[in-house]
C-alpha positions as protocol buffer text, in pm:
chain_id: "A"
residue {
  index: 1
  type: UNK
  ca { x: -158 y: 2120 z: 1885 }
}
residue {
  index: 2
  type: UNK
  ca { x: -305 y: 2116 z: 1534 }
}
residue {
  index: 3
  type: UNK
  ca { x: -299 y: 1784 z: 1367 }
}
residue {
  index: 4
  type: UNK
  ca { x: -44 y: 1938 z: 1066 }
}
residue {
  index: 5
  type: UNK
  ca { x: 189 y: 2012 z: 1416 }
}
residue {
  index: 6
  type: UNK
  ca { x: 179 y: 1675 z: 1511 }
}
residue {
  index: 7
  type: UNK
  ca { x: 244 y: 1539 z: 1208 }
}
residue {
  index: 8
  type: UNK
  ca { x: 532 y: 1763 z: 1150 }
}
residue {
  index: 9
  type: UNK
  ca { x: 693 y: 1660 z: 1495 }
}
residue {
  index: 10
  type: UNK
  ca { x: 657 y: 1294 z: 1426 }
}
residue {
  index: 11
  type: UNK
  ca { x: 830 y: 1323 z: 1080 }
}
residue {
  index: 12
  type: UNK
  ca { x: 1099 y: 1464 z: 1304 }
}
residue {
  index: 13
  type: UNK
  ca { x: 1138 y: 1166 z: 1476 }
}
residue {
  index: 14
  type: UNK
  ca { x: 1367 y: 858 z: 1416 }
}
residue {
  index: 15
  type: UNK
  ca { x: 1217 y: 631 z: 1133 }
}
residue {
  index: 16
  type: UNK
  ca { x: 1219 y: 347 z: 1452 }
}
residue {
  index: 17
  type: UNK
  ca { x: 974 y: 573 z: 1640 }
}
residue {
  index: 18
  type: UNK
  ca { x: 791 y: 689 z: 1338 }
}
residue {
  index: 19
  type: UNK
  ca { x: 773 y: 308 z: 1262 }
}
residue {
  index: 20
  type: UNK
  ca { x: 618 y: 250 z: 1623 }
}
residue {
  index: 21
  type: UNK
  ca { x: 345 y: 485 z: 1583 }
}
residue {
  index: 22
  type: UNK
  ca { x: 261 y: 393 z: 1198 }
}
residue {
  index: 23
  type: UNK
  ca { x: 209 y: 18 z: 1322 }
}
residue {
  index: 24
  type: UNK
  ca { x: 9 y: 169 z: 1697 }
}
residue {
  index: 25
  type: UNK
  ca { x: -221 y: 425 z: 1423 }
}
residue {
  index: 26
  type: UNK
  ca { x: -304 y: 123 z: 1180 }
}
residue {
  index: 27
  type: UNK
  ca { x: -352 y: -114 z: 1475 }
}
residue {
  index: 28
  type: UNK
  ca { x: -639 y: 106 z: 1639 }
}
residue {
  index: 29
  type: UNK
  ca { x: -820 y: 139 z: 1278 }
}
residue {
  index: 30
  type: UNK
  ca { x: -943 y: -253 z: 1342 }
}
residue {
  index: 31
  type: UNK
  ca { x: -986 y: -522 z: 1102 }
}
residue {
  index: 32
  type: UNK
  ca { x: -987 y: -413 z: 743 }
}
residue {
  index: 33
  type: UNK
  ca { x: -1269 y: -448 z: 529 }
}
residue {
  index: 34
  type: UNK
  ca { x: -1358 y: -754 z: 321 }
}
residue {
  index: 35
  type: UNK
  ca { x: -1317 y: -569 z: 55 }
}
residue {
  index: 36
  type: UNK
  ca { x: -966 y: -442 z: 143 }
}
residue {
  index: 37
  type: UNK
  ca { x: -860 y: -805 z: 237 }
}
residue {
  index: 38
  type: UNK
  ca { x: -946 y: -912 z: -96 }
}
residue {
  index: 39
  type: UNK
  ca { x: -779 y: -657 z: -313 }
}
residue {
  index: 40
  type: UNK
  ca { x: -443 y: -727 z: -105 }
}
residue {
  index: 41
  type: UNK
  ca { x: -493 y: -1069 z: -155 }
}
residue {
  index: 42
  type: UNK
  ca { x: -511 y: -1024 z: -531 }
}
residue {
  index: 43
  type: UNK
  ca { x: -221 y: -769 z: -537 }
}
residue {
  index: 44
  type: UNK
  ca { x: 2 y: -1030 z: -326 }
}
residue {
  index: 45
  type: UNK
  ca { x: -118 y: -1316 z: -588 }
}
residue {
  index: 46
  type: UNK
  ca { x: -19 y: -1113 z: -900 }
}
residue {
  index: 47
  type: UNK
  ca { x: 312 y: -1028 z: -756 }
}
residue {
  index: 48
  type: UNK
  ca { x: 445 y: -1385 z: -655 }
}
residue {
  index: 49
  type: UNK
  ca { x: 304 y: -1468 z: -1063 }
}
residue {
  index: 50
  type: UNK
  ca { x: 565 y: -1190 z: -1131 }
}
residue {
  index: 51
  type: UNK
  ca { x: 808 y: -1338 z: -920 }
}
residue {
  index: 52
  type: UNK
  ca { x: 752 y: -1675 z: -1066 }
}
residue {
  index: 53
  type: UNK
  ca { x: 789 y: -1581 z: -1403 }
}
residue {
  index: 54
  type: UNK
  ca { x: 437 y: -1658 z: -1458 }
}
residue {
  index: 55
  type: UNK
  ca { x: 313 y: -1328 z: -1510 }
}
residue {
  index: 56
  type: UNK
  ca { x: 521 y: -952 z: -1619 }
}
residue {
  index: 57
  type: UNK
  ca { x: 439 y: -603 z: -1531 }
}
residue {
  index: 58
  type: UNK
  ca { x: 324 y: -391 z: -1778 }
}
residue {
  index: 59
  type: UNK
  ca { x: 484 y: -37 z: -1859 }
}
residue {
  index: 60
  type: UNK
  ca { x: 211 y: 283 z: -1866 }
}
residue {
  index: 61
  type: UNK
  ca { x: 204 y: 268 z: -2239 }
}
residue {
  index: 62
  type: UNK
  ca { x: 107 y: -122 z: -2270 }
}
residue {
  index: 63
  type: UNK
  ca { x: -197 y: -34 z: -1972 }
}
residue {
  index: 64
  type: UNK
  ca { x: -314 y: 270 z: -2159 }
}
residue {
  index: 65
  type: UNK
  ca { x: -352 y: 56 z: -2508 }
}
residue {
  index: 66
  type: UNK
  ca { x: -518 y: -197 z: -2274 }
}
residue {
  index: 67
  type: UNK
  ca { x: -773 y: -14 z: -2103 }
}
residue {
  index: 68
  type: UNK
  ca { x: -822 y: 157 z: -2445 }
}
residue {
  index: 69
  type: UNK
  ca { x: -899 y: -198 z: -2577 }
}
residue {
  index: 70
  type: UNK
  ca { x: -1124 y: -267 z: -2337 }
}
């Protein structure tokens, strides 16, 4: 069985199942990076400033003048 074959059959299966085996796959990659720790720390920071009020999202055309400031 191919790879693309497996991953066909377990899109078949109930999202419980599918569940089970996301969490088993990401479970046998190990501990993530320092570097992947940190970003997701950041990410989870800036949305609870969102959440808060402290902080807003900004819609593609207010990042593209941004960057473009930058």
């Amino acid at each position: 069985m191919t790879s693309k074959q497996l991953l066909q059959s377990v899109l078949e299966m109930p999202s419980i199942d599918r569940a089970e085996i996301a969490s088993a796959l990401i479970d046998s990659l190990g501990e993530a990076p320092e570097d992947d720790i940190t970003l997701i720390d950041e990410a989870l920071q800036r949305d609870q400033a969102v959440e808060e009020g402290k902080a807003r999202y900004l819609d593609e055309a207010e990042f593209r003048r941004g960057i473009r400031r930058e």
